[in-house]
KEKE-3310 file (N, C-alpha, C; in steps of 0.2 Angstrom, whole numbers, plus 5000, padded with zeros to 4 digits):
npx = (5928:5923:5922:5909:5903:5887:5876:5860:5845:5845:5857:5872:5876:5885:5890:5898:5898:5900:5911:5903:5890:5874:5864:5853:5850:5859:5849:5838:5842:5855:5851:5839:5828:5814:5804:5807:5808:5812:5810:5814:5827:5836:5836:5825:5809:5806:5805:5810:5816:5824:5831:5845:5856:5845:5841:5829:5834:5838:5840:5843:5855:5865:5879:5886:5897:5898:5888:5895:5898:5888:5870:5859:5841:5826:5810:5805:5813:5810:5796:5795:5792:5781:5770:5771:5763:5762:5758:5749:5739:5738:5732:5721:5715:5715:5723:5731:5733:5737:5750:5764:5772:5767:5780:5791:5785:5780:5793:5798:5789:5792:5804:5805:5794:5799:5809:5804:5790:5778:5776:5774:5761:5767:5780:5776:5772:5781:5790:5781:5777:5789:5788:5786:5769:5760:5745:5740:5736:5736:5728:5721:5734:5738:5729:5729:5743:5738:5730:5739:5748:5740:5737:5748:5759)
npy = (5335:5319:5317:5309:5299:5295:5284:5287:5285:5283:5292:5303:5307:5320:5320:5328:5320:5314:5300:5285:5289:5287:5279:5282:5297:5304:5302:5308:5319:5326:5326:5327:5318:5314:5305:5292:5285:5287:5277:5266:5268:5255:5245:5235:5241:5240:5253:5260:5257:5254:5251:5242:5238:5233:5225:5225:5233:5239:5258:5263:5257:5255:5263:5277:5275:5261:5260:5269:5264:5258:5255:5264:5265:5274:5277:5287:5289:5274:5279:5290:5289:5287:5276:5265:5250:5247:5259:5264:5251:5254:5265:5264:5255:5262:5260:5265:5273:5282:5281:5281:5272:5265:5270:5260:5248:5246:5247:5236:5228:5229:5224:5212:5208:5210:5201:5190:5186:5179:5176:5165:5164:5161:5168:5180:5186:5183:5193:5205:5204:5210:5224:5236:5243:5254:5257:5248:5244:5231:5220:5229:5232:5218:5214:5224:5218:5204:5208:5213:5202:5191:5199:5199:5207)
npz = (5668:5662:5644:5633:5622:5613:5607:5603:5599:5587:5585:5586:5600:5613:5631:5643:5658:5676:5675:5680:5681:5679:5668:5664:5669:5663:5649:5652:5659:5654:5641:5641:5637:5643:5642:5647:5664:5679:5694:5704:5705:5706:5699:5698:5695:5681:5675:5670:5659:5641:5627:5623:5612:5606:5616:5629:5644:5659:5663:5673:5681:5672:5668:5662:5655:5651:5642:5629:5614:5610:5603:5607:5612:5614:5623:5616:5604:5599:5597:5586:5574:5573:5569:5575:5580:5593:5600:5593:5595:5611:5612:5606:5613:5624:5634:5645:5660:5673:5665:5671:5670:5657:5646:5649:5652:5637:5631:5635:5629:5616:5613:5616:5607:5597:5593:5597:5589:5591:5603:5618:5631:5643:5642:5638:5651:5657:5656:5655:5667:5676:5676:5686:5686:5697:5697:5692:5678:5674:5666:5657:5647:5647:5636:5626:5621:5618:5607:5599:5598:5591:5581:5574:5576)
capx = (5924:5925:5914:5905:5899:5883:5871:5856:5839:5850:5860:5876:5877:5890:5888:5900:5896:5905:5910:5900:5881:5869:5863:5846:5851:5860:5845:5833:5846:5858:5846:5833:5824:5811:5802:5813:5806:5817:5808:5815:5834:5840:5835:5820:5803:5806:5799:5818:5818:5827:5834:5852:5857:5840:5838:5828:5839:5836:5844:5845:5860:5871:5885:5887:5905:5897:5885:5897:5898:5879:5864:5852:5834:5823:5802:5806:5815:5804:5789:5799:5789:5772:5764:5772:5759:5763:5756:5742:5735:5740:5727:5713:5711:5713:5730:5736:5728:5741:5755:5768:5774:5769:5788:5794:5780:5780:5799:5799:5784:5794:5810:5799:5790:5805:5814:5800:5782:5773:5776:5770:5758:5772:5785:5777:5769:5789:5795:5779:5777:5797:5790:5780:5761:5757:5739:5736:5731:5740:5723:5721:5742:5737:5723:5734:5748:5737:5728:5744:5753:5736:5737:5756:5762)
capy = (5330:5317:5317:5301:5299:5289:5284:5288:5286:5286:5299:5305:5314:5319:5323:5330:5319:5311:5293:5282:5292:5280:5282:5287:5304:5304:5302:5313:5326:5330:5324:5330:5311:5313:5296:5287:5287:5286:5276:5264:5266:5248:5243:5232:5243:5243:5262:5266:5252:5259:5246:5243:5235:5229:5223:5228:5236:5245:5262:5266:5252:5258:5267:5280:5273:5256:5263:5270:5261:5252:5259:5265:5268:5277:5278:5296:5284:5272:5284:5294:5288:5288:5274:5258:5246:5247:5264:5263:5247:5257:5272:5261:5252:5266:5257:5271:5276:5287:5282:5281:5263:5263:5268:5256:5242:5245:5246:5229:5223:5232:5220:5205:5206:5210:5195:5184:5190:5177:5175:5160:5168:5163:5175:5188:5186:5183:5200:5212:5205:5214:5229:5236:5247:5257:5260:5242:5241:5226:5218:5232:5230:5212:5215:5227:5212:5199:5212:5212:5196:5190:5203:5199:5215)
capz = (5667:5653:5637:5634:5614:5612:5598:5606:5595:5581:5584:5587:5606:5617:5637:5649:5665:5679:5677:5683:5679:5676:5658:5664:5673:5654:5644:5655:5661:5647:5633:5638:5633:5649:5643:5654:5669:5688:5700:5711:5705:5707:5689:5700:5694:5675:5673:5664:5652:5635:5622:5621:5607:5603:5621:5635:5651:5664:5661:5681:5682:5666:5671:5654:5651:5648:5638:5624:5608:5610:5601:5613:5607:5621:5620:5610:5598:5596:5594:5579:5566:5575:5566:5578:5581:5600:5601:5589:5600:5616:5612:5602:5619:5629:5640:5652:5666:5675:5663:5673:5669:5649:5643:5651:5647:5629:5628:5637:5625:5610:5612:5617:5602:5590:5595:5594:5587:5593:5611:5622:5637:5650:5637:5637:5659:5661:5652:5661:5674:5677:5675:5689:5687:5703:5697:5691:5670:5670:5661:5650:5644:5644:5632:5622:5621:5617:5601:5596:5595:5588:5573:5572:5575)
cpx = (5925:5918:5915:5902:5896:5878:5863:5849:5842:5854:5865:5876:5883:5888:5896:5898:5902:5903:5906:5889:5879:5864:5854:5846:5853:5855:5840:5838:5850:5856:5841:5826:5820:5805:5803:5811:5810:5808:5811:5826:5839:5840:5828:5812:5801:5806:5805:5820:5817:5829:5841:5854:5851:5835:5836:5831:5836:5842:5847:5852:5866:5876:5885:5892:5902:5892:5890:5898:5892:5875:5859:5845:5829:5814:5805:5807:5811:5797:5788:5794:5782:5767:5767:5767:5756:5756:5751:5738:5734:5735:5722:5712:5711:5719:5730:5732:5734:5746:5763:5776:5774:5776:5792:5790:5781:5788:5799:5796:5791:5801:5809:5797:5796:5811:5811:5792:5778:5776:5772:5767:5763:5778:5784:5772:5777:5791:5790:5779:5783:5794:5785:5775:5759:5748:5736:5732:5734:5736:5720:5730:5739:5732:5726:5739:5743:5733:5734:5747:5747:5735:5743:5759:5768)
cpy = (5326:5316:5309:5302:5292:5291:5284:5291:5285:5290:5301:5308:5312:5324:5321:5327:5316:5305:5290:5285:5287:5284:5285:5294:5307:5308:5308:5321:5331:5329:5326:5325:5309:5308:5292:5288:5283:5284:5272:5267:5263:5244:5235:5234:5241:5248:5263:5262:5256:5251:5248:5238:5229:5225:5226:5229:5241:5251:5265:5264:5253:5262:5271:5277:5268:5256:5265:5264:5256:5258:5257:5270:5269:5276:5284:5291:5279:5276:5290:5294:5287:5284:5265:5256:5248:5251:5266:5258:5250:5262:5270:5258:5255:5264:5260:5272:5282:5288:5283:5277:5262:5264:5262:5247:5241:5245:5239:5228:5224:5225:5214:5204:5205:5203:5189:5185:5185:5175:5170:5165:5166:5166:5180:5188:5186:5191:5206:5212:5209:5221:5233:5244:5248:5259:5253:5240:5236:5223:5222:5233:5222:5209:5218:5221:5209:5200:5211:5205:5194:5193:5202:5204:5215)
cpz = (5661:5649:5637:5626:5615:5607:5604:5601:5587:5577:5589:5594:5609:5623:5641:5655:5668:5677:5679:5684:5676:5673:5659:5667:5665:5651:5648:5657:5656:5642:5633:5635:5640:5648:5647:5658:5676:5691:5707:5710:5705:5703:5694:5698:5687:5672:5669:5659:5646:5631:5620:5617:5605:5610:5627:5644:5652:5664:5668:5684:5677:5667:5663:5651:5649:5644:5630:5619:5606:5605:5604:5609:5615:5617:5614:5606:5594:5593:5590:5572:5568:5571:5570:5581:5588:5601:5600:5593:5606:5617:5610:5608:5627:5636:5647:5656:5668:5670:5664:5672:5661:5645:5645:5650:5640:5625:5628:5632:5617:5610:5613:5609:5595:5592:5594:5594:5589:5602:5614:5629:5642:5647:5640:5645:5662:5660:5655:5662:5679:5677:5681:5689:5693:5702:5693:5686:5668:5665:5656:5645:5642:5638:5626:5618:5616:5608:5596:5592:5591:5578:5571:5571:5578)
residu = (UNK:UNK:UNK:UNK:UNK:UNK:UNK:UNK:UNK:UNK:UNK:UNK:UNK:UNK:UNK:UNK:UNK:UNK:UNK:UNK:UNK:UNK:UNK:UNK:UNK:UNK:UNK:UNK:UNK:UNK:UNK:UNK:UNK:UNK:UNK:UNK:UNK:UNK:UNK:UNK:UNK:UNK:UNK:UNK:UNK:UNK:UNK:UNK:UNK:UNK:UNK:UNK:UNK:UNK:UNK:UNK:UNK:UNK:UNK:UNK:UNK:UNK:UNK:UNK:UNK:UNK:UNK:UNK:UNK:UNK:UNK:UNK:UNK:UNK:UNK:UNK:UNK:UNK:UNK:UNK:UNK:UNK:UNK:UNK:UNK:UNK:UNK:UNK:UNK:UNK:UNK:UNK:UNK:UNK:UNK:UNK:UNK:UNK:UNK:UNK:UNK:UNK:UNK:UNK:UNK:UNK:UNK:UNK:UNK:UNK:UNK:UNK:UNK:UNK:UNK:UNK:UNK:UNK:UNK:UNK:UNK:UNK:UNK:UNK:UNK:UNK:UNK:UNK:UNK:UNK:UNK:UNK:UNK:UNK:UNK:UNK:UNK:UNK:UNK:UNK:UNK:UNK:UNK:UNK:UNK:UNK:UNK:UNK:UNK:UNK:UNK:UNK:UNK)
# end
């Protein structure tokens, strides 16, 4: 099997897979980074959005070879330092219901927002409406969101 070196949360790893493992089986199965969430597999739900070089990808569609040499930041990564806005709006309004969808919402929101902090309503309606919620907090996300870009977070 060939090894695979990637920067992953900011940090050096190396995985033994086959070719072609798509970088989410990766992050949840040889890393152990089970934020990433598997739902549809077609990079169509959002649930496995990770940031690769700063931008939001679906992690179900990345083959690990084309993975190598990017710096991939997972939810874990993001939520290293426990004080990102995201997260603290995300609990002060009570977000999740099931939570199945928030890694992948708040990565999306998270590269959204770091690219352009003030977002126009059809910005940030284009970038989660991609992501898709099976229990339907898109009005408490959108309530979240809107907390934010308001406070300039």
């Amino acid at each position: 099997m060939p090894k695979y070196t990637l920067t992953v949360n900011e940090k050096k790893q190396t995985v033994d897979v086959d070719a072609g493992t798509p970088l989410l089986w990766v992050l949840r199965d040889n890393l152990g980074l089970t934020g990433t969430k598997y739902s549809c597999g077609e990079g169509i739900c959002g649930n496995c959005t990770i940031h690769v070089n700063g931008k939001a990808e679906r992690s179900c569609v990345i083959n690990v070879e084309d993975a190598v040499g990017s710096s991939i930041t997972t939810i874990e990564g993001l939520a290293e330092k426990h004080d990102h806005p995201i997260f603290k709006t995300w609990i002060e309004l009570e977000v999740s219901q099931c939570g199945y969808c928030q890694p992948g919402q708040i990565m999306t929101l998270a590269a959204l927002l770091e690219q352009n902090p003030k977002p126009s309503r059809k910005e940030i309606d284009d970038a989660l409406n991609s992501v898709l919620c099976r229990c339907g907090t898109y009005q408490r996300i959108r309530n979240a969101v809107d907390k934010l870009v308001e406070e300039g977070q």
